[in-house]
ZAKOL-70391 format. One record per residue: z, x, y of N, C-alpha, C in turn; residue in three letters; residue number from 1. Coordinates in Angstrom, 1 decimal, decimal comma. Atoms other than C-alpha are relative to their C-alpha. Example, Ala and Ser with C-alpha at 12.3 -4.5 7.8 and 13.67 -1.06 7.14 Angstrom:
% residues 2
+--------+--------+--------+--------+--------+--------+--------+--------+--------+------+-----+
!   n_pz !   n_px !   n_py !  ca_pz !  ca_px !  ca_py !   c_pz !   c_px !   c_py ! code ! pos !
+--------+--------+--------+--------+--------+--------+--------+--------+--------+------+-----+
!    0,0 !    0,9 !   -1,2 !    7,8 !   12,3 !   -4,5 !    0,0 !    0,9 !    1,2 !  ALA !   1 !
!    0,0 !   -0,9 !   -1,1 !    7,1 !   13,7 !   -1,1 !    0,8 !   -0,8 !    1,1 !  SER !   2 !
+--------+--------+--------+--------+--------+--------+--------+--------+--------+------+-----+
This chain:
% residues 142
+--------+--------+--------+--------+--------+--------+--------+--------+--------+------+-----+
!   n_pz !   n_px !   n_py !  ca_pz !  ca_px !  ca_py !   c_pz !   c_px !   c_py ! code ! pos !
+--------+--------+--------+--------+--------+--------+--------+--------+--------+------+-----+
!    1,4 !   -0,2 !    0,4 !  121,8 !  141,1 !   57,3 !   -0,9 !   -1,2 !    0,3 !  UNK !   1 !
!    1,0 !    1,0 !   -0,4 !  118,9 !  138,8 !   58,3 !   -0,3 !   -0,5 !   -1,2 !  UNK !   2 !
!    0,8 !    0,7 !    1,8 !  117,1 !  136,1 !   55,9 !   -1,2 !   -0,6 !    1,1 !  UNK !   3 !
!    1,4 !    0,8 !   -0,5 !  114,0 !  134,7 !   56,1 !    0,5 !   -1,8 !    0,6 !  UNK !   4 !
!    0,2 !    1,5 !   -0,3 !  113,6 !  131,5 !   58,0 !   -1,0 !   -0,3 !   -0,2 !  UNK !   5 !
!    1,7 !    0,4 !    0,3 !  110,2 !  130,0 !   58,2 !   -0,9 !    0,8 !   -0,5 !  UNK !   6 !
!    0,8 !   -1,1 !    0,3 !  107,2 !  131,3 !   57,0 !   -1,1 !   -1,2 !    1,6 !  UNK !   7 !
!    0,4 !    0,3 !   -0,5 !  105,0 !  129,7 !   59,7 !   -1,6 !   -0,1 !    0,4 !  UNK !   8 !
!    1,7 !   -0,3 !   -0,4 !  101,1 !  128,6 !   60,1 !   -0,4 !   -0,6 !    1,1 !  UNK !   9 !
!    0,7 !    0,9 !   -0,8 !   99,4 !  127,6 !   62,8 !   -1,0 !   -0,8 !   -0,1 !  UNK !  10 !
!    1,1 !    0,7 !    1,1 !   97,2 !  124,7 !   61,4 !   -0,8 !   -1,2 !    0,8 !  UNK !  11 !
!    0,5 !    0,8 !    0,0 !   94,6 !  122,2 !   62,6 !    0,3 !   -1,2 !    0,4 !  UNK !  12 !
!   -0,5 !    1,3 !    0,0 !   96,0 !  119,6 !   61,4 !    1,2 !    0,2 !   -0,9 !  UNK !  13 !
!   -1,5 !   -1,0 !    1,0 !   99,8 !  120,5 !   60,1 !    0,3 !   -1,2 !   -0,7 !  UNK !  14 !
!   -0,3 !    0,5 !    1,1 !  100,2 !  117,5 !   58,1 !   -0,6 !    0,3 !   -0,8 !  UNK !  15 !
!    0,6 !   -0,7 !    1,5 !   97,4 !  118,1 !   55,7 !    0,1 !    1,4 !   -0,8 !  UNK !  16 !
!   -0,2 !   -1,4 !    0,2 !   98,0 !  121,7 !   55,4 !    1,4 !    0,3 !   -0,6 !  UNK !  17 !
!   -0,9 !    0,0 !    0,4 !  101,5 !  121,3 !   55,0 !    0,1 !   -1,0 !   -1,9 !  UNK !  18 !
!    0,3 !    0,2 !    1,5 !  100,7 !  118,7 !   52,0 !   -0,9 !    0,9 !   -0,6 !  UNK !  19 !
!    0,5 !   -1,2 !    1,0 !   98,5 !  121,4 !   50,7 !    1,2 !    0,8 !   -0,8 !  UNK !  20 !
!   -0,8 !   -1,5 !    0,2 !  101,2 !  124,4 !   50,6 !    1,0 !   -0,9 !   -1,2 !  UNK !  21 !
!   -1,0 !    0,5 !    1,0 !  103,8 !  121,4 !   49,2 !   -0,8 !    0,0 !   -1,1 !  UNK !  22 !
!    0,8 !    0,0 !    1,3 !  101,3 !  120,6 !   46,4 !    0,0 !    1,3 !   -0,8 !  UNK !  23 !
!   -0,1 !   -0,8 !    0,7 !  100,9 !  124,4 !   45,7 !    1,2 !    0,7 !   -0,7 !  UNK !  24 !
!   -1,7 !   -0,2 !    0,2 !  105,0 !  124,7 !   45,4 !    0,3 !   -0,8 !   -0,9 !  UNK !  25 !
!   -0,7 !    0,5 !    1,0 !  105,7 !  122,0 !   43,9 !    1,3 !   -1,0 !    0,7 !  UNK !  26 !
!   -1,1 !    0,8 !   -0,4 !  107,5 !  120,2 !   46,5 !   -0,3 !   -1,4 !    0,5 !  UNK !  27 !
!    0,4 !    1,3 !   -0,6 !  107,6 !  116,5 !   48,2 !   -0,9 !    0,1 !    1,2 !  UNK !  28 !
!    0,5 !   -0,2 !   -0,8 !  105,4 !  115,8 !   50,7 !    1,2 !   -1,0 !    1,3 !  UNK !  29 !
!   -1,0 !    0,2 !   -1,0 !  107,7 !  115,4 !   54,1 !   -0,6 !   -0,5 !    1,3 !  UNK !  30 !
!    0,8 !    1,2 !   -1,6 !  106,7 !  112,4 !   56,7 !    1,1 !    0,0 !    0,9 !  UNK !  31 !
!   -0,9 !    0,2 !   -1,0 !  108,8 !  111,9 !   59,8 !    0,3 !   -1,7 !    0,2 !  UNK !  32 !
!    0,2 !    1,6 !    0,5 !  109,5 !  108,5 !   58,1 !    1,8 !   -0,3 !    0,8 !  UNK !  33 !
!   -1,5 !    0,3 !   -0,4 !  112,9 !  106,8 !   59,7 !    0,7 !    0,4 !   -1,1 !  UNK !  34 !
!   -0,8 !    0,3 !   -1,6 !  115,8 !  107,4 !   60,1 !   -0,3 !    1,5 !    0,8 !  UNK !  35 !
!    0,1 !   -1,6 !   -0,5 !  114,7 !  111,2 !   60,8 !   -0,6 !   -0,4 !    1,2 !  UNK !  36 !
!    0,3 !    0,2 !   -1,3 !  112,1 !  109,9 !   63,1 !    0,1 !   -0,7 !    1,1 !  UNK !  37 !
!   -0,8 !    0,0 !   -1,3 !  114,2 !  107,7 !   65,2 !    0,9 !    0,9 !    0,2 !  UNK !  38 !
!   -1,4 !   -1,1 !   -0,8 !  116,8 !  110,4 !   65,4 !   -1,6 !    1,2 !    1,0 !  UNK !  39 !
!    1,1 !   -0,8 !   -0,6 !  113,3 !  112,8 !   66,6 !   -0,7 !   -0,5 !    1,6 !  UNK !  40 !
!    0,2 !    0,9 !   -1,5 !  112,4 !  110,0 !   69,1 !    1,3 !   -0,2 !    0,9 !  UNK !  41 !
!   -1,4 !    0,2 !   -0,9 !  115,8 !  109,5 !   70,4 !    0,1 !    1,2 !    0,9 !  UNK !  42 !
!   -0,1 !   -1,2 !   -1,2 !  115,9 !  112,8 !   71,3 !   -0,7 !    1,0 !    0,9 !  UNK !  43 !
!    0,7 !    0,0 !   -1,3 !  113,0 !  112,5 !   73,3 !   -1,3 !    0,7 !   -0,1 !  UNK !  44 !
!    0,9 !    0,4 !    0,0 !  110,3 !  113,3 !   71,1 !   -1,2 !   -1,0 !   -0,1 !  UNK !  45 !
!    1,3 !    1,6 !    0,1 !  106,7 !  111,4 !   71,0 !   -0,6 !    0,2 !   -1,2 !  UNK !  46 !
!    1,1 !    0,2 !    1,6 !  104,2 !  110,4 !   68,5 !   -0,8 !    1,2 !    0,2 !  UNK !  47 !
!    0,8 !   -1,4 !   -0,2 !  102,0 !  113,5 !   69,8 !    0,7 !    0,6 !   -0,3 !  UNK !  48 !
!   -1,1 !   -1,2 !    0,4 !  105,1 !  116,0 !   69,1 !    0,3 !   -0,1 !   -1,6 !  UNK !  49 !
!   -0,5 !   -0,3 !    1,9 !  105,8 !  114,7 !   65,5 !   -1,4 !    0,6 !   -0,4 !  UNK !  50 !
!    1,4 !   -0,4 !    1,0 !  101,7 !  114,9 !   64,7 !   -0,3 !    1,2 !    0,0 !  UNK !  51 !
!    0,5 !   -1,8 !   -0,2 !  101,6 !  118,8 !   66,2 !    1,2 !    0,4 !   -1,3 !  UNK !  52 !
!   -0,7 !   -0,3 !    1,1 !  104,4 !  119,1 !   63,4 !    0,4 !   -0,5 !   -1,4 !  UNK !  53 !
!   -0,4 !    0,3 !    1,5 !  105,0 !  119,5 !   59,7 !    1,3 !    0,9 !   -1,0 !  UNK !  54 !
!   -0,6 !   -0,6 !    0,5 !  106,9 !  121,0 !   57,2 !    0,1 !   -0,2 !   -1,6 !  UNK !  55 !
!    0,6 !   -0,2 !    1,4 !  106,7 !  122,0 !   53,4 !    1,3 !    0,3 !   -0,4 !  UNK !  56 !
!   -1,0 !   -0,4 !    0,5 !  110,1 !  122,5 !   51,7 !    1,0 !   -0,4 !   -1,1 !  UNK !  57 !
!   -0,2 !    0,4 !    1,3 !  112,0 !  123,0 !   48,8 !    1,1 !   -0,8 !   -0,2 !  UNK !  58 !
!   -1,1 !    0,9 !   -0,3 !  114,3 !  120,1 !   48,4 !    1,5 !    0,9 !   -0,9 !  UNK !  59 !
!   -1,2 !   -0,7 !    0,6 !  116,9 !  122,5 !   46,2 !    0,3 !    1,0 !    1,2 !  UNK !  60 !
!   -0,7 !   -1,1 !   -0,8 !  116,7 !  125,2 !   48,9 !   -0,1 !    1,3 !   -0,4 !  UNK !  61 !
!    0,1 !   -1,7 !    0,9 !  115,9 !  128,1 !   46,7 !   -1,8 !    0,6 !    0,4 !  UNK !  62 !
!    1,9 !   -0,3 !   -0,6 !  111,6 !  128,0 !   48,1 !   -0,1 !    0,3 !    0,9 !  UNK !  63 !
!    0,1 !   -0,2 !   -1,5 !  110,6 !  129,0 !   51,1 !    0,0 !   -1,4 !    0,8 !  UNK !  64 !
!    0,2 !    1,0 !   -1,0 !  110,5 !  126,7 !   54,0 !   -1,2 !    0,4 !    0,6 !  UNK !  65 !
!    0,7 !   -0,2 !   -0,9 !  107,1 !  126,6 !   55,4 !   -0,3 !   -1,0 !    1,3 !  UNK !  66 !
!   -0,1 !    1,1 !   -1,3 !  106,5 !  125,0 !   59,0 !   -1,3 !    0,4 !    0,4 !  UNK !  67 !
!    0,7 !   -0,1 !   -0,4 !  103,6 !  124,1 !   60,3 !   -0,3 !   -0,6 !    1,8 !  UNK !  68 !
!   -0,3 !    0,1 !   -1,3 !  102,5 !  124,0 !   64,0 !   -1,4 !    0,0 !    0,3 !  UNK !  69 !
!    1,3 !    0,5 !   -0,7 !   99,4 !  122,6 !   65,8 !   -0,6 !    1,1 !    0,5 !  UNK !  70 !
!    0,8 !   -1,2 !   -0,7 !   97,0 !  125,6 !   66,9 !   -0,9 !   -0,8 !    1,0 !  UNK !  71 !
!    0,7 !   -0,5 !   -1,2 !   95,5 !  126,1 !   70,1 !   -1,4 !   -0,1 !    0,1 !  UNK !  72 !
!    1,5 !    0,0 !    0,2 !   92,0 !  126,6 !   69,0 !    0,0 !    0,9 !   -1,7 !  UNK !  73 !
!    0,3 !    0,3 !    1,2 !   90,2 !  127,5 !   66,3 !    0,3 !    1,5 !   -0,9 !  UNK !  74 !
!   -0,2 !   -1,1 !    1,1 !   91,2 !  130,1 !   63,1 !   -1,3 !    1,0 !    0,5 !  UNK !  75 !
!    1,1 !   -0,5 !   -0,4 !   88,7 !  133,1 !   64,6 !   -0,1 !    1,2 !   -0,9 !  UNK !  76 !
!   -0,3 !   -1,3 !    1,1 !   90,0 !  136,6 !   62,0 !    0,6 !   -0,5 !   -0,8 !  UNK !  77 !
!   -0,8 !   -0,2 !    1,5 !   91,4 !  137,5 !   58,9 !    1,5 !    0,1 !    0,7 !  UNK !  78 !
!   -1,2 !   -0,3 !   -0,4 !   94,7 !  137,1 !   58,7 !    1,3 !    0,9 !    0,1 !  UNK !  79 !
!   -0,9 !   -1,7 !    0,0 !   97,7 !  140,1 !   59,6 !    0,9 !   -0,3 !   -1,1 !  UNK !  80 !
!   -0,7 !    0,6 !    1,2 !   99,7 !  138,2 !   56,9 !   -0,3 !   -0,7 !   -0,7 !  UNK !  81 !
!    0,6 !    1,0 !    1,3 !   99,1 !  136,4 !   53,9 !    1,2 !   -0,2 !   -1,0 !  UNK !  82 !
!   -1,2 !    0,7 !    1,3 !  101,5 !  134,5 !   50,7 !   -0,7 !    0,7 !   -0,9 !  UNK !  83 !
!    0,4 !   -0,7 !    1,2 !  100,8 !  136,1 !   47,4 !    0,6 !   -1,1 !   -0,9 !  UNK !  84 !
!   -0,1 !    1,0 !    0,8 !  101,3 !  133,1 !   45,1 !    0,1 !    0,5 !   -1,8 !  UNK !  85 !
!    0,3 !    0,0 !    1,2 !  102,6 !  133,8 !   41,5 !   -0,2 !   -1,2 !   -1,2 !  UNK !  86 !
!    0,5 !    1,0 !    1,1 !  100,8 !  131,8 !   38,7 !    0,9 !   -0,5 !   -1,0 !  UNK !  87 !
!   -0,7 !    0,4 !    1,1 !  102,9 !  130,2 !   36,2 !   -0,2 !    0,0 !   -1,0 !  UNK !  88 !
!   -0,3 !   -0,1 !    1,0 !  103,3 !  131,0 !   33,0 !    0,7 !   -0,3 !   -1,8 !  UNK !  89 !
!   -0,9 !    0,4 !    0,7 !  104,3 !  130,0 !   29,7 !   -0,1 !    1,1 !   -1,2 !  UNK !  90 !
!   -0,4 !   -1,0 !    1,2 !  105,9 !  132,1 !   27,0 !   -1,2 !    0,2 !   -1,0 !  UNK !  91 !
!    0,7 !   -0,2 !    1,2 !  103,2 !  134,3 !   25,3 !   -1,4 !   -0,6 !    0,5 !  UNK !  92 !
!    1,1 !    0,1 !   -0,2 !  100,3 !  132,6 !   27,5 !   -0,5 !    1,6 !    0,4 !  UNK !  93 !
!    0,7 !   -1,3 !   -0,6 !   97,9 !  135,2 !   28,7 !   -0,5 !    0,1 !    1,3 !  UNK !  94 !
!    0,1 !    0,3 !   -1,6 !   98,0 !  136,1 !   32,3 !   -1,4 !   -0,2 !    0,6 !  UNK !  95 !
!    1,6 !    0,5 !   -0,4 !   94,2 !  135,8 !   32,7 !   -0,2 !   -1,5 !    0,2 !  UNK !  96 !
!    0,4 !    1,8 !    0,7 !   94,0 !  132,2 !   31,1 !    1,6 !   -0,8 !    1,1 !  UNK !  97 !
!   -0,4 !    0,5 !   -0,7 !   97,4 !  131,5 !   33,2 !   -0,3 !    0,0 !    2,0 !  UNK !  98 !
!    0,6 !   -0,4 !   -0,8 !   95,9 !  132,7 !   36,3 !   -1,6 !   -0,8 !    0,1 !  UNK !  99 !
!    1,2 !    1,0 !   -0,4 !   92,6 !  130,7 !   35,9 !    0,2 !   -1,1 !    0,1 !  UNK ! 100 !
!   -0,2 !    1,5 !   -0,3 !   94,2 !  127,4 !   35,3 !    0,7 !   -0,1 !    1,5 !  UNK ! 101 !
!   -0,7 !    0,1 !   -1,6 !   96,6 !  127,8 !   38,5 !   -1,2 !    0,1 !    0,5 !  UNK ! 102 !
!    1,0 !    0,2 !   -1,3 !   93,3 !  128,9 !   40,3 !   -0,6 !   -1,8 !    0,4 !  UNK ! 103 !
!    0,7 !    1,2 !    0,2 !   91,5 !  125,6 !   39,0 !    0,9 !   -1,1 !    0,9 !  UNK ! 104 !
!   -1,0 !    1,0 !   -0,4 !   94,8 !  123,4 !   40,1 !   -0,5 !   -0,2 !    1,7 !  UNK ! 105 !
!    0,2 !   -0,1 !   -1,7 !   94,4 !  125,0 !   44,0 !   -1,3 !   -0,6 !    0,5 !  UNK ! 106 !
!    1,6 !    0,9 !   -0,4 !   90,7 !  124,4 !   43,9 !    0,4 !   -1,5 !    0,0 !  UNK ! 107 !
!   -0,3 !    1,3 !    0,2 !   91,5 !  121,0 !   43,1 !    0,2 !   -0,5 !    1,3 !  UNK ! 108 !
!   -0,7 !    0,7 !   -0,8 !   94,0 !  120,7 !   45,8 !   -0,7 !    0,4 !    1,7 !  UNK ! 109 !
!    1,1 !    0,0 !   -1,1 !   91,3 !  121,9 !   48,1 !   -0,2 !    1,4 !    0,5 !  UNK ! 110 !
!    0,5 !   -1,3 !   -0,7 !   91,5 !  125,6 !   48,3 !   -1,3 !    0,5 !   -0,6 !  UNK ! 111 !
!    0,9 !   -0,9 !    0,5 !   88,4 !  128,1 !   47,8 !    0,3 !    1,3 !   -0,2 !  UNK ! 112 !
!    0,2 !   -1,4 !    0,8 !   88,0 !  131,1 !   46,0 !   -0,8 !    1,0 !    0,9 !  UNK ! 113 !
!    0,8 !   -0,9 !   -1,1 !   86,8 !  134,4 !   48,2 !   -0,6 !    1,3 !   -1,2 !  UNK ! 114 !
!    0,6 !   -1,0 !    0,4 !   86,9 !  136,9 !   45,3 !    1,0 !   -0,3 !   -1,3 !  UNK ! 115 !
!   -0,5 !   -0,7 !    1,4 !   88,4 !  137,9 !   41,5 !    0,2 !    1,3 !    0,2 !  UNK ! 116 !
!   -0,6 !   -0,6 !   -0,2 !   90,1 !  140,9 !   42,2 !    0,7 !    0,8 !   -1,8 !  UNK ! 117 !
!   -0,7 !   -0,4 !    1,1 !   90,6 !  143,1 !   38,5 !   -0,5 !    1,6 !    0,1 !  UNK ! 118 !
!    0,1 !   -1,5 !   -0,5 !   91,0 !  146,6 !   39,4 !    1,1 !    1,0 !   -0,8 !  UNK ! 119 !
!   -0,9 !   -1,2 !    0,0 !   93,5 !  149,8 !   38,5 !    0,6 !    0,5 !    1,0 !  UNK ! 120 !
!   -0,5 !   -0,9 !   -1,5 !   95,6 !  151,0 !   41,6 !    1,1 !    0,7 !   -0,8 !  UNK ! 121 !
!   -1,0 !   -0,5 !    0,9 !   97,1 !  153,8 !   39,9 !    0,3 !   -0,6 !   -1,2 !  UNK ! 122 !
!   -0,7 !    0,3 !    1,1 !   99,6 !  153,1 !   37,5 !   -0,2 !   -1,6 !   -0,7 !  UNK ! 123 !
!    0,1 !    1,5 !   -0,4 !   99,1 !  149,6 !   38,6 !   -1,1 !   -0,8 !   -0,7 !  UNK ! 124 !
!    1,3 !    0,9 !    0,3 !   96,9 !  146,9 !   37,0 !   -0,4 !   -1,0 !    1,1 !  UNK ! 125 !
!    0,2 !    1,9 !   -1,4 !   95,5 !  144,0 !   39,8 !   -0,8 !   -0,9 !   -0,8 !  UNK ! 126 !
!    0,9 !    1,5 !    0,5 !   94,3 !  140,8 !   38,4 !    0,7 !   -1,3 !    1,1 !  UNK ! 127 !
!   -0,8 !    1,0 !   -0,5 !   94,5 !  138,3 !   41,1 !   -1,6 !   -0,6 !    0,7 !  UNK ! 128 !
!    1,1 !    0,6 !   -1,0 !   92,3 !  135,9 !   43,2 !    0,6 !    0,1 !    1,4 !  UNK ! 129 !
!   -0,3 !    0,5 !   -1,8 !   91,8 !  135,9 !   47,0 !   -0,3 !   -0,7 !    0,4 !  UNK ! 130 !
!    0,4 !    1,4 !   -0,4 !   91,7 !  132,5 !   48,1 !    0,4 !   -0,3 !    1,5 !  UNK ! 131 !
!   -0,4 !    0,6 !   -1,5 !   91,7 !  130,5 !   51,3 !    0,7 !   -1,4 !    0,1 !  UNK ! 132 !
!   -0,1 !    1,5 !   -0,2 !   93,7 !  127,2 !   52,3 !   -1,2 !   -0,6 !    0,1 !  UNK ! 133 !
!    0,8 !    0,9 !   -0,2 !   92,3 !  124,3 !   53,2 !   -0,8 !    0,1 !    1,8 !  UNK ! 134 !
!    0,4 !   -0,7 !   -1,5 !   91,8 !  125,7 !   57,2 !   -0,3 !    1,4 !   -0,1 !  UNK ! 135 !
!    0,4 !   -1,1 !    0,4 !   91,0 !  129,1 !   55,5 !    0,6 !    1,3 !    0,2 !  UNK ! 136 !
!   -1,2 !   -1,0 !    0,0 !   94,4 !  131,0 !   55,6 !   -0,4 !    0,4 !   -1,5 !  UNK ! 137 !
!    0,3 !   -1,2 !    1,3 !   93,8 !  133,9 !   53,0 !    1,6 !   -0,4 !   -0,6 !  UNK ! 138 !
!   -1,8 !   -0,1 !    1,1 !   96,6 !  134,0 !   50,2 !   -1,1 !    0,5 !   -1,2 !  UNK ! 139 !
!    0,4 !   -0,4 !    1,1 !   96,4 !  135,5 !   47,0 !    0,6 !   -0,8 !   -1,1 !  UNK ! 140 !
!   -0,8 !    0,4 !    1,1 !   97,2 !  134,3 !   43,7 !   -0,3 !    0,9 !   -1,1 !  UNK ! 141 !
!    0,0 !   -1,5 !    1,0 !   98,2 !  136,8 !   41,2 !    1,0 !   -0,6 !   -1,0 !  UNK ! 142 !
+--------+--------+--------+--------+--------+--------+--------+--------+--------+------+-----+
């Protein structure tokens, strides 16, 4: 059966984007600090090749791995994919009031808000925000 590898963005500038996504996980922020990046140089990349790349990942291995990768030109549509980010919770909070503090955190860490999102789909309840990174990759947090 297949597994997910990367989730993959194409970003601007993939170090900062990549410290974003770590900040919203919860993971380290990952430099191409020795000895990684003489083993990187040795094998014949440059300082232009580390800076078109980043990487966001969960040091246990249980998170996604996101990787980021220098774009071409500039973010022009919506995106065909998007993360759906669950808010954290503590026993007995209430998902509204856990859901606006997470929002407030992201804002912090530099994302924006597009909408509040509290609907009925069917059976379904939706309470979620649709937000943007920091280069204005859509995600949700629900």
């Amino acid at each position: 059966m297949a597994t997910l590898g990367n989730i993959t963005f194409y970003a601007d500038d993939p170090r900062r984007l990549a410290h974003f996504w770590a900040d919203v996980f919860g993971y380290p922020h990952l430099e191409w600090d020795d000895p990684l990046k003489s083993q990187l140089t040795d094998a014949g990349l440059t300082e232009a090749d580390l800076a078109s790349r980043a990487l966001a990942e969960d040091p246990q291995g249980k998170g996604p791995r996101l990787f980021f990768h220098h774009a071409d030109g500039p973010k022009a549509d919506r995106n065909r994919i998007h993360l759906d980010v669950n808010a954290p919770r503590a026993d007995g909070q209430d998902h509204r009031a856990a859901l606006e503090a997470e929002k407030d955190r992201l804002v912090a860490l530099g994302a924006s808000v597009v909408r509040l999102v509290d609907q009925q789909w069917g059976l379904w309840p939706e309470l979620y925000f649709q937000m943007r990174d920091p280069e204005g990759n859509e995600f949700c947090l629900q």
